[in-house]
C-alpha angles and dihedrals in degrees: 000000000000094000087055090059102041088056086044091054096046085053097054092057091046080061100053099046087035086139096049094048099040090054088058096042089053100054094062093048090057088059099051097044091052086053085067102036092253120163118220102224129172109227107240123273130231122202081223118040138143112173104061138029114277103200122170113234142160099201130038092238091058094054090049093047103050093029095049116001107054097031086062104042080053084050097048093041091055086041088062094046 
């Protein structure tokens, strides 16, 4: 049970400094994808849509960050609790 809670903790703090990390984190995953010739693209956004998360954003590190990265640390975070 204490390792639950130190992940949950370091978590926590992940959360908190979310911009800072993802930057970061970010950072790493553009180098590996240019490694490979990937494109970073922003999937289009709809004034009305329900599927999907419509986030506005004006980078695509900022979409990614608050449409995948921060909804899953919170996710992972309630799942531990």
């Amino acid at each position: 049970m204490a390792n639950v809670t130190s992940v949950s903790d370091l978590l926590s703090k992940q959360r908190v400094n979310a911009k800072d990390n993802f930057k970061t984190l970010y950072a790493q995953v553009k180098k590996i994808a240019a490694k490979f010739d990937i494109k970073e693209e922003i999937p289009r956004v709809c004034r009305l849509q329900t599927d999907r998360n419509n986030v506005p954003d004006s980078t695509e590190e900022e979409y990614y960050r608050r449409a995948v990265y921060v909804p899953y640390l919170d996710d992972f975070c309630n799942s531990l609790k």
